[in-house]
Structure formats: C-alpha cells, structure tokens
C-alpha positions in Angstrom: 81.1 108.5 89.0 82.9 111.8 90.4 83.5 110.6 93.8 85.5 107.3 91.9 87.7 109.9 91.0 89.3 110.1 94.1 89.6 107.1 95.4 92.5 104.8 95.7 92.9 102.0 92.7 92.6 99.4 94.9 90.4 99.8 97.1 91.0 100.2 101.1 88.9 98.0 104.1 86.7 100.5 105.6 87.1 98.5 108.9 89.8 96.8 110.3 90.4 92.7 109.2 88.8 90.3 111.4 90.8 88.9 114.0 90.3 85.7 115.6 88.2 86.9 118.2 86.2 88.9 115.9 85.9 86.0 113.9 84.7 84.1 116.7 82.6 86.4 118.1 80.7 87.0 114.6 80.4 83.2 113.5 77.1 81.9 114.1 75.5 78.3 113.2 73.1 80.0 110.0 76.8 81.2 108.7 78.4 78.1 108.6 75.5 76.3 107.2 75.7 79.0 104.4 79.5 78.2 104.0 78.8 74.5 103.7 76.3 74.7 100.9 78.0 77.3 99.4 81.1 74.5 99.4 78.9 71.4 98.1 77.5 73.8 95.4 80.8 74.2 94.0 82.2 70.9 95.2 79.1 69.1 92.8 77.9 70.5 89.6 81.1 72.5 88.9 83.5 70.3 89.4 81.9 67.6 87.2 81.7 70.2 84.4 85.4 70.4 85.2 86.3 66.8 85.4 84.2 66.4 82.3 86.0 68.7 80.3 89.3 67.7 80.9 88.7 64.0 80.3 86.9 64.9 76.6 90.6 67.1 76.0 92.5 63.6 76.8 94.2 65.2 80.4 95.5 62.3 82.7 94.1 61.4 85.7 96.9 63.1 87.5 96.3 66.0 85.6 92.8 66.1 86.4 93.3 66.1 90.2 96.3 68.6 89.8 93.7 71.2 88.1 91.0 70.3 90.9 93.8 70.6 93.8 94.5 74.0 92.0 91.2 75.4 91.2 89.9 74.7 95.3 93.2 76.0 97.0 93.2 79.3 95.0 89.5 79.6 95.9 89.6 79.1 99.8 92.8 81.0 99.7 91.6 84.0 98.3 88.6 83.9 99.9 89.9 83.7 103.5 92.1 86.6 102.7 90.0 88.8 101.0 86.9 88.2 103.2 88.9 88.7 106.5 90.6 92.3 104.4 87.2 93.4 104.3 84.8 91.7 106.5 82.9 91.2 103.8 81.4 87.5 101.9 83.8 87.9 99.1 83.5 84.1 98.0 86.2 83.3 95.5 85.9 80.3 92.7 86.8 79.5 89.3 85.6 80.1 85.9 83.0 77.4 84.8 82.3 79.5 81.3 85.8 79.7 81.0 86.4 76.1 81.7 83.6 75.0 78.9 85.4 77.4 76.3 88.3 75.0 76.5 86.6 72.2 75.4 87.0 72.8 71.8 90.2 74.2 72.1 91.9 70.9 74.2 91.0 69.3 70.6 93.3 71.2 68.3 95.7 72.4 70.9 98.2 71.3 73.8 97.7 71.1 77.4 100.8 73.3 77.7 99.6 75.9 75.1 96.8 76.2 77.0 98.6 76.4 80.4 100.6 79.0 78.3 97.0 81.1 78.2 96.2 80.4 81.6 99.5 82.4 83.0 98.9 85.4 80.5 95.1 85.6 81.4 95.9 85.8 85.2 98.7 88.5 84.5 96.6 90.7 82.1 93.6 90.1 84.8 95.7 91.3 87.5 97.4 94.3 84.9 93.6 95.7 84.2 92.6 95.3 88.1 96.0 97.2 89.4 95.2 100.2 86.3 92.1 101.2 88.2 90.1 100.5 84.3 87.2 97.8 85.6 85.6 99.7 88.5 85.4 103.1 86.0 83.9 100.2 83.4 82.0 98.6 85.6 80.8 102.2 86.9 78.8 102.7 83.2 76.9 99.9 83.4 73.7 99.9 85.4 73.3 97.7 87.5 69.8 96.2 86.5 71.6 95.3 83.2 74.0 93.6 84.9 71.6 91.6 87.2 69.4 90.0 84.4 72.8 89.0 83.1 73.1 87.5 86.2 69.5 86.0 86.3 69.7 84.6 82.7 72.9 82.8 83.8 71.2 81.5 87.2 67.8 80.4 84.8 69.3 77.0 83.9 69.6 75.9 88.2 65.5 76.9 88.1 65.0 74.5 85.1 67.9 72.1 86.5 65.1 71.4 89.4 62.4 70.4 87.1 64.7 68.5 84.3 66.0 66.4 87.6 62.0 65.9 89.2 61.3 64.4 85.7 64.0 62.5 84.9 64.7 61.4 88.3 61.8 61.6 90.6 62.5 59.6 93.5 65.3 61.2 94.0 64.3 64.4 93.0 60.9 64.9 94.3 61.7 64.5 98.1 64.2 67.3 97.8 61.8 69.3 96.5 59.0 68.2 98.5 61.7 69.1 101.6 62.3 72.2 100.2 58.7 73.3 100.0 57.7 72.2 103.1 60.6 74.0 105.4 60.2 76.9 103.7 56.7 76.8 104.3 56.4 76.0 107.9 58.3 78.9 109.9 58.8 76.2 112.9 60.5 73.9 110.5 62.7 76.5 108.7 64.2 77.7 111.7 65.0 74.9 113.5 66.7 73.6 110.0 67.4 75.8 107.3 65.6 74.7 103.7 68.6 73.9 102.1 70.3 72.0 104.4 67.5 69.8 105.2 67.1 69.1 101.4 70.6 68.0 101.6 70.1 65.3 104.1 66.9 63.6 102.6 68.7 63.9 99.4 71.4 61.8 100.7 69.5 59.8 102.8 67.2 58.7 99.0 70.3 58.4 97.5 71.8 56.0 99.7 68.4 54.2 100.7 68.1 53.8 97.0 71.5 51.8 96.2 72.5 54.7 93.8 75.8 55.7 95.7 78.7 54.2 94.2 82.0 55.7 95.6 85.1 54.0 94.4 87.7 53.8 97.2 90.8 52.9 95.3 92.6 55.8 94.4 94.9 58.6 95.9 93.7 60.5 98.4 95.8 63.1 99.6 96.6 65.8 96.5 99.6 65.5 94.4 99.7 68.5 92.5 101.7 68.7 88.9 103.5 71.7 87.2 102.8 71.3 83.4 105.8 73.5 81.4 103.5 75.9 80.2 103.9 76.8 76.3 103.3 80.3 74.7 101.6 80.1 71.1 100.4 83.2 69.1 97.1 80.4 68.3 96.6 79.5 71.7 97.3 83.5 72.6 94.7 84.9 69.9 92.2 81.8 70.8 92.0 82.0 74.5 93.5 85.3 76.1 91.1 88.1 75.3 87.9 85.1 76.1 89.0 83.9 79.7 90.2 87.9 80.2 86.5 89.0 79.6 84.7 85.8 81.3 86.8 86.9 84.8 86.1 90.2 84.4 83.0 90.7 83.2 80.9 87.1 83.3 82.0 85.9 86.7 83.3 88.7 88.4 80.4 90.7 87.1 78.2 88.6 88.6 79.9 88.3 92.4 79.9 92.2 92.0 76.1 92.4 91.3 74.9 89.8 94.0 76.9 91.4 96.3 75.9 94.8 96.1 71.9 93.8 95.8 73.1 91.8 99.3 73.9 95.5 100.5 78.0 95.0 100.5 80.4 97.6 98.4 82.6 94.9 96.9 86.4 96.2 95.9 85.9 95.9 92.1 89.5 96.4 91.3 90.9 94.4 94.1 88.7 91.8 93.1 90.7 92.0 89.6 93.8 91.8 90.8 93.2 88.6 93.2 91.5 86.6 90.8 94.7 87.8 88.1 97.1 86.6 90.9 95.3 83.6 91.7 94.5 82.5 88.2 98.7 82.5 87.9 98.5 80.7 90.8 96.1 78.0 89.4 98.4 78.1 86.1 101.0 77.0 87.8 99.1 73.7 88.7 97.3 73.1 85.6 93.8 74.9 86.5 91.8 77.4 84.9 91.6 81.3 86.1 90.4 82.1 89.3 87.1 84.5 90.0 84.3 85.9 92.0 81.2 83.7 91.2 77.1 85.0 91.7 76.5 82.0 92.7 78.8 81.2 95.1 78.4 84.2 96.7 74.1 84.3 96.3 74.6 80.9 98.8 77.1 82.8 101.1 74.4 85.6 101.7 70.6 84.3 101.1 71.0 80.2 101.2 70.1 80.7 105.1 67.2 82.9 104.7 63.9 81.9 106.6 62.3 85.8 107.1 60.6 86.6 103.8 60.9 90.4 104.1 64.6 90.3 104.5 66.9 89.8 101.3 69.9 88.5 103.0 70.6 85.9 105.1 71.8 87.1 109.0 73.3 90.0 110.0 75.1 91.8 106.9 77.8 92.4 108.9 78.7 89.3 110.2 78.2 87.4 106.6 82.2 87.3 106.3 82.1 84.5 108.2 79.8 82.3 105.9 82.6 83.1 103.3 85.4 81.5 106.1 83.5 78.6 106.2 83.5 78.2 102.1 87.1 79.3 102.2 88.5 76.7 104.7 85.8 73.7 103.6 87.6 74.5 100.3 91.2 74.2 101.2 90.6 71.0 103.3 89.0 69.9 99.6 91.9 71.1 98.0 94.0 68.6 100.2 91.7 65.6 99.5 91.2 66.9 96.2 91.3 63.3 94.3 89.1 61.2 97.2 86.7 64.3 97.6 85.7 64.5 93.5 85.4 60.8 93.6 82.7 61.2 96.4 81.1 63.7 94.7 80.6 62.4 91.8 79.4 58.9 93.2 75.8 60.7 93.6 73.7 60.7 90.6 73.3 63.7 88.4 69.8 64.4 89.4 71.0 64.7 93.0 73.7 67.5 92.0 71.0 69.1 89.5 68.0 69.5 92.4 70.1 70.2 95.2 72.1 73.4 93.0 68.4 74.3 91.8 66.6 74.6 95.6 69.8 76.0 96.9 69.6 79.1 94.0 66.2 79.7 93.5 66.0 82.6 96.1 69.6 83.8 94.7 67.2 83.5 91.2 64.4 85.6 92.3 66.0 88.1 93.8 68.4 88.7 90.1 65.0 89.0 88.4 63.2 91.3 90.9 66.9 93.5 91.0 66.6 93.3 87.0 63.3 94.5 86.3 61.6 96.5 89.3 62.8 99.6 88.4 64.5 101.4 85.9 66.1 100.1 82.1 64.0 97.8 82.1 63.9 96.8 78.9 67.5 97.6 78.5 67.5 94.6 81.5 65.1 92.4 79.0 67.0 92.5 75.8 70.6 91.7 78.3 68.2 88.5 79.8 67.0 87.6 75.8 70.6 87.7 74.5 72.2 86.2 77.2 69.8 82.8 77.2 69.9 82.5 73.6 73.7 81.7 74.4 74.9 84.0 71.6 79.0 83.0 71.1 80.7 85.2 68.7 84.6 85.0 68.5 84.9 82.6 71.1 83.7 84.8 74.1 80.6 84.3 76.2 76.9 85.1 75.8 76.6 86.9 79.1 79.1 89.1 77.9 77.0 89.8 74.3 74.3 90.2 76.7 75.6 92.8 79.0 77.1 94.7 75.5 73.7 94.4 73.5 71.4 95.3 76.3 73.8 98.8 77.2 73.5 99.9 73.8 70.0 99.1 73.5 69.2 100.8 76.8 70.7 104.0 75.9 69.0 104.1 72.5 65.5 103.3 74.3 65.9 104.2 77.6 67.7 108.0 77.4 66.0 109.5 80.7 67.0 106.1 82.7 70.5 107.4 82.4 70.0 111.1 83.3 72.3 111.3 86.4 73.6 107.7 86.1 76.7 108.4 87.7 75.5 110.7 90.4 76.9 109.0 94.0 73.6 110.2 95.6 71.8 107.7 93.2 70.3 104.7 94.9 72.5 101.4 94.0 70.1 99.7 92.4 69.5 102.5 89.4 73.5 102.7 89.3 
C-alpha cells in the first residue's frame, strides 16, 4: 500500500511503553485469566507435541528439558518486551508445524545438524524482518485468505472437543457440559469466565477419577544445554527455507491475522525480526524457532469474552496486559521447565484435547466469519480446502500451499475483489 511506502522498516510504538504504573493501572482480573489460559494452552497440547517429537528423534532427557527451558524463556521474553513496546497483546511462542517437520528429519540427521538449521533460520528470519520484505508481502495478501488459513489450522481444536467427548467422556463431557452452561447463563459467565471454569471441573474429574499420575522424581529447576551446532548443505537444503516460511508465513501469519480481526495494527516486520533473534536464542539451547502464534494470541484477546456482540475480550487497549500475564507465567515455566512438563503431561490426553478445543472455539468462529463474510470468498474457500487436505510438497507446510493456491485462485476468479486492494482507506478486513 502507498502509505507503507513511507514508513519506517520496523515499525515505531504509536504510544509510549507501559510502565509499571500503567501496567498496574490497566491490569484487570478478565486479563490475567486470559494470560493464564493462554499459558496452559501452550503449556499442554504443544508441549507434548514437542516432547513427543524429540523422544521419536532419540534426544536425551536433558536435551528434552534444555529445548522446553528454551522454547518458554524466548516466548515470555519476547512477549513481555514487545507487548510493553507497543501496548499491544503481541503473544510470542514457538513453531509447532515447525517442530512436527523435524520429525522425519531427526531420523536421518544429527541433533547438531539440525541445531545447525535452527541458528540459520533465526538469522535469515531476522535478515527478511530488518529488509522491510514481509510487511510489503504480507500487504498483497488479503486478509480473508489469510484468516481461513488461520481457521483451517484452528479446525482440528473444534474436532479435538468431539474426538476427546467420545473417547473420553467422563472426563470430557463435564468440560463441555461447563462450557455450555457458563456461556449460557450471563450470571454464571461473569462471575467465572467459560474457560476457566472448564478448567477447574476438568481438573477436579481428572483427579476425582484417579487418572492424575505426576511423577515427582526428577529435576526441577532448568538446566539448560548448549549442543555445538553443525552446518550441513543436507540439513541447510532440508530445513532452512521450511522453518523460514512456517515463522513467517504459517505462524506469524496467523498472530498477524487474529490480531488485526481483534482491532490491533501488529508490527509485521518487527515481529520478523524478534522471532529471527529469538529463534537464535532458542538455537542456542537446543529449541526450535521462535514466533507469533493465532492461537496464543486468539486466548490473549477473546478467551474472556462473555458479551456476544463484542469480538474481543475487555478493553482493546488494556489487552497488553493479558499478554504480561502469558509472558511472565511462561518464564516462571521456563525456570521449572523439567517439574512443569511432567505435571502437564500427568493429565490424560482427553483432558489437554477438550480444554484447547472449548478454550478456541470462539477464536474458531470468529477465523471463519473474518474468512467468508465478505469479499474473496471463494479465494478464502479454496485457501481453507488446501490447507485441511494437509498438502506437503518439498517439505513445507500446507497452510503455506494454502495461502499460495487460494491467492492465485482468487485473482483468477475474483478480479473486482482486488480493485483497490491496496488503497489505505480500504476497511481491514477486505485488505
């Protein structure tokens, strides 16, 4: 867009950070809760994914906890800087596609070639941030496209809710029952928000029902390990450009879009360049790139909602300090990294799988009325099709095919959507 032309790379604050009293004066219960369940979302189903990743590569045990330490202290780091810059919920994570596309690549190749990818991915992340290229890119994709990307990759939480009911439905059904019934009753829902009530009678079944089995022995405080990283041309050409295009375009893509739907002006290429710095960061642990995540950020602004006609949770402007929450829940995690991933994962799967479900289904419905209420349409639909068909060519992500397949399609069927695409009077939602 014209007026991008003129802006600084990286993009400024357009208010000054948050200082303590600020910060104190703009925290509110509803915002902390948000921070919290934003924190078990991650803390849960994304860390097993982790954990299970790394065992089926053959990593140690030490390793294991090195990568968690890493991958929760670069995301309440970044986090608590860049949301405090900007007073904005900018809720930092890490790569989950990124961290599945190393599972076949832990089989053939070393731990320290893949370290090895890890420190080039953060440095070209960070080189393409700092060049000012992903805002212009992300400025030619519209942004329905780019939220049924986002709702084809939040689908699987929806279906998550009704695999766990069946499989698992006295410990499922409550929470869903729970759910239901304080979002139903006004009374109820303000007096405890849906989510976090589904939370405690989830715990509450699973520790009625004898299914909690934490194992105490262990470390508990982190010990983080530096693994000599190693720099193949195989592991260069197998991993690089993937994990490169996952930040940029599958995770970060997907922060950028809930957050704008949520009404915020994210810093595109500032987001580039913190995830590229952090993801060295995390390399130099053991861990996997760091990023914005939808989801993450969907729970920092709408997992406290209780006023159907509103789309975010609280006052807008005060949401940065949902992300605080996340951001220092996460570096205390990072300290008890080992004790804290044996916690969570001494709750059955169902538990993890309903709880992520309730706690996105909002974020879900709002990607699929943001995808297809308006214009490109079916520019939107072919993005959603591809994307859930889980389409991997060359090693790199379906939501990226998706977001590639469904531009080109739009353009071809959709011509007078993009009339004036890039016209800074245009609503956000057709840009």
């Amino acid at each position: 867009m014209q007026a991008d032309q003129r802006e600084p790379i990286l993009e400024r604050p357009g208010v000054r950070p948050a200082g303590p009293r600020a910060v104190l004066r703009d925290w509110a219960p509803v915002y902390g809760i948000n921070g919290l369940i934003g924190l078990v979302f991650s803390a849960s189903g994304p860390i097993a994914v982790t954990l299970a990743v790394g065992a089926a590569g053959g990593l140690s045990d030490g390793e294991l906890a090195s990568w968690v330490f890493g991958i929760f202290l670069s995301a309440g780091l970044a986090t608590v800087v860049m949301s405090l810059i900007y007073r904005q919920p900018l809720g930092f994570a890490w790569s989950i596609p990124g961290t599945v596309l190393l599972g076949p690549s832990l089989q053939h190749l070393s731990f320290a070639e893949v370290v090895g990818a890890f420190f080039t991915t953060g440095v070209l992340v960070l080189a393409l941030g700092a060049s000012g290229v992903v805002r212009k890119a992300m400025a030619f994709i519209p942004m329905p496209i780019i939220m049924a990307m986002v709702a084809a990759v939040f689908l699987r939480f929806g279906t998550d809710i009704v695999s766990s009911s069946t499989e698992a439905p006295l410990i499922a059904l409550p929470m869903v029952a729970t759910f239901v019934l304080f979002s139903a009753v006004p009374r109820l829902g303000k007096a405890v928000p849906p989510v976090l009530a589904t939370l405690l009678v989830g715990v509450s079944v699973v520790v009625l029902s004898g299914q909690f089995t934490f194992d105490a022995a262990g470390p508990v405080l982190a010990q983080p390990q530096f693994t000599a990283p190693e720099f193949t041309v195989a592991a260069q050409l197998e991993l690089l450009i993937p994990l490169a295009i996952t930040v940029l375009v599958v995770q970060n893509g997907q922060g950028i879009a809930v957050l704008r739907s949520a009404g915020h002006q994210p810093p595109i290429n500032m987001f580039a360049v913190a995830s590229g710095a952090f993801s060295v960061l995390n390399a130099a642990v053991g861990a996997v790139s760091a990023c914005v995540t939808g989801p993450t950020n969907a729970l920092l602004t709408t997992s406290g909602e209780r006023e159907r006609q509103y789309t975010t949770s609280g006052e807008r402007e005060r949401q940065y300090t949902a992300a605080l929450t996340y951001g220092v829940l996460s570096l205390v995690c990072a300290l008890f990294a080992p004790a804290y991933t044996r916690f969570m994962l001494a709750t059955p799967e169902a538990f993890i799988l309903a709880l992520g479900g309730l706690a996105m289904i909002k974020a879900l419905q709002n990607a699929f009325v943001a995808a297809f209420a308006h214009k490109f349409t079916f520019g939107a639909l072919v993005t959603f099709v591809v994307t859930v068909s889980g389409l991997d060519l060359f090693n790199i992500h379906a939501a990226f095919w998706g977001i590639v397949i469904g531009y080109v399609t739009s353009r071809l069927m959709e011509p007078a959507d993009h009339t004036g695409l890039n016209d800074p009077h245009r609503k956000t939602i057709d840009r």
